[in-house]
C-alpha positions in Angstrom: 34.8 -14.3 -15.4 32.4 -16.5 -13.9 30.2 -15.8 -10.5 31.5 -17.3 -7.3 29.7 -20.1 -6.1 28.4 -17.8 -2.9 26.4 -15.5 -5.8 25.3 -18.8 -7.8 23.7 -20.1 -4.6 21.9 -17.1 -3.5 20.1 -16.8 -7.3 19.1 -20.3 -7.0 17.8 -20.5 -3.2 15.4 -16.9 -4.1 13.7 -19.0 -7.2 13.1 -22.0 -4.3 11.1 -19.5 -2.2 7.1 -20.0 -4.0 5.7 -17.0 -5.3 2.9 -16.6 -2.7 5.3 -17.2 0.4 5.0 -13.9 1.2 0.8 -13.7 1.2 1.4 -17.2 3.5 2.7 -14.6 6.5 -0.1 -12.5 7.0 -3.7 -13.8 7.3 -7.0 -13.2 5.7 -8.4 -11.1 8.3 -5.0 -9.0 8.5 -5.3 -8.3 4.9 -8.9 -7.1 5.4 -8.2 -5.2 8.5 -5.3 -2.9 6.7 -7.3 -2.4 3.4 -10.4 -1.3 5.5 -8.0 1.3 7.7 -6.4 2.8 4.4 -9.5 2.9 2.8 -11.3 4.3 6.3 -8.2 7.1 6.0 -8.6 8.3 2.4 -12.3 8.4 3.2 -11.9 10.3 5.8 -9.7 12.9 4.7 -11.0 13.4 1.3 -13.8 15.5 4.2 -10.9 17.1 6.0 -9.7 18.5 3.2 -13.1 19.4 1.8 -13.4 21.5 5.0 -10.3 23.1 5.0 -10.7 23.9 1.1 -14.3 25.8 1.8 -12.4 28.1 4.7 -9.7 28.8 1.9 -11.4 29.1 -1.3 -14.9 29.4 -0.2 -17.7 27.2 -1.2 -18.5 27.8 -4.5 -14.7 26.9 -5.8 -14.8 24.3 -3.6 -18.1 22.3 -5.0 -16.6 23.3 -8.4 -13.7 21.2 -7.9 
């Protein structure tokens, strides 16, 4: 049983959209922005939890790690 011509179309319009359409929508400096905030947060935290770790553990575990 063949596809409808409903399903047909919708596989064919997808492979019309180009492969960096996507990457058009959101500009240089937005890319920058959010890759400097995520890596801003991880930075951050990796301290946070470095702190909490020492009160837990103590320090010695803590540098070990």
């Amino acid at each position: 049983m063949q596809a409808g011509y409903g399903a047909n179309k919708l596989c064919c319009s997808w492979k019309a959209i180009p492969a960096d359409f996507f990457s058009m929508l959101v500009s240089p400096a937005q890319k920058w922005l959010a890759d400097f905030l995520i890596l801003a947060a991880i930075w951050g935290l990796s301290f946070l939890f470095m702190r909490m770790a020492a009160v837990e553990l103590g320090p010695r575990p803590t540098t070990a790690f």
